[in-house]
TIRORO-467941 format. One record per residue (C-alpha): x, y, z; residue number from 1. Coordinates in Angstrom, 3 decimals. Layout:
# TIRORO-467941
X  Y  Z  NUM
...
END
This chain:
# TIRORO-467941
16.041  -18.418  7.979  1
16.325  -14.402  7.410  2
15.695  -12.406  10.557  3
16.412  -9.193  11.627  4
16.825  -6.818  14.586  5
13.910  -5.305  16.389  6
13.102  -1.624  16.021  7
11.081  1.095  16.923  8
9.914  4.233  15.521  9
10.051  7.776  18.254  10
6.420  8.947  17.969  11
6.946  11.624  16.453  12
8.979  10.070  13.448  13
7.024  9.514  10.318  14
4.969  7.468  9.498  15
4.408  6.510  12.741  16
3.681  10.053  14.050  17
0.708  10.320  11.150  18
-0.288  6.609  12.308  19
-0.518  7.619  15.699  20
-2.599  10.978  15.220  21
-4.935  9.507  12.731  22
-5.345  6.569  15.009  23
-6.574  9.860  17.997  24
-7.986  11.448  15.452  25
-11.037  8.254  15.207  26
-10.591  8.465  19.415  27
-8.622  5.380  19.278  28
-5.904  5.518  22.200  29
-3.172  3.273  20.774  30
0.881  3.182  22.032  31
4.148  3.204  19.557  32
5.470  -0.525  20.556  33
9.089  -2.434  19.605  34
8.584  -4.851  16.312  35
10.203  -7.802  15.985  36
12.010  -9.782  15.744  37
11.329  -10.442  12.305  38
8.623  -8.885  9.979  39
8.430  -7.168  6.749  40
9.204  -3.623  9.029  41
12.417  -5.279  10.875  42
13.695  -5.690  6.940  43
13.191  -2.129  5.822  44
14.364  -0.909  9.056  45
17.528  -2.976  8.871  46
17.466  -0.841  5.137  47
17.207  2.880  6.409  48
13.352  2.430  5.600  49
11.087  3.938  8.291  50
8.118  1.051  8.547  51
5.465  0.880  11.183  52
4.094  -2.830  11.877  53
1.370  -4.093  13.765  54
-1.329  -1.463  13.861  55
-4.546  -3.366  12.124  56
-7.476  -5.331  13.599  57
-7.961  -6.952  16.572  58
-7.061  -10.730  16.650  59
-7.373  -13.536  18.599  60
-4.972  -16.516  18.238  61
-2.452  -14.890  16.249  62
-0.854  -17.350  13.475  63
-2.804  -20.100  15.042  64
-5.044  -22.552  13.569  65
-7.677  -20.522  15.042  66
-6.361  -17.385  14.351  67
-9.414  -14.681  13.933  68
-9.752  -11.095  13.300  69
-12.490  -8.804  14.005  70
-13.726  -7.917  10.537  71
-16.422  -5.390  12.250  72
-12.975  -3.313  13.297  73
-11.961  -2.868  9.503  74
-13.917  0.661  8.355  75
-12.073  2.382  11.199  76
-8.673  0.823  10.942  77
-9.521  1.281  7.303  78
-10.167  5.221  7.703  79
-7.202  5.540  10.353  80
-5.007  4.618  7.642  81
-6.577  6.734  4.708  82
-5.846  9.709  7.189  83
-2.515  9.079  7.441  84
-1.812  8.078  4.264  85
-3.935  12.047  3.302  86
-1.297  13.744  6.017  87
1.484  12.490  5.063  88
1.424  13.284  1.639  89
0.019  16.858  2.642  90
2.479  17.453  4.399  91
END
């Protein structure tokens, strides 16, 4: 079984920093956090890649059998990334 290191993007490293400041910009409050130990991020991090991981909808139950996600959460997760996605290639 592949598995790689954990990692973590500084906050003001892209894309995390345009993750972060879209996420303030919709008056979300959310916190840069270590990944791992093994997710598509931890791969392209072990590459050189800078990846972000985690940031999406709340969930209950995660990779459960009664795993759940709170669809009503999508539009603004949806338009925190679209932001970021808009900075980054702005900028």
């Amino acid at each position: 079984m592949a598995s790689w290191p954990p990692y973590r993007l500084a906050e003001d490293e892209q894309p995390a920093a345009a993750l972060l400041g879209a996420a303030a910009g919709q008056g979300l409050t959310v916190r840069a956090r270590t990944a791992g130990p093994s997710n598509i991020g931890n791969l392209l991090a072990a590459e050189g890649i800078p990846a972000t991981a985690g940031f999406g909808l709340r969930h209950e139950g995660l990779h459960g059998v009664d795993e759940q996600v709170h669809l009503a959460d999508l539009p603004l997760v949806h338009a925190v990334y679209r932001r970021a996605v808009l900075d980054l290639l702005a900028g």
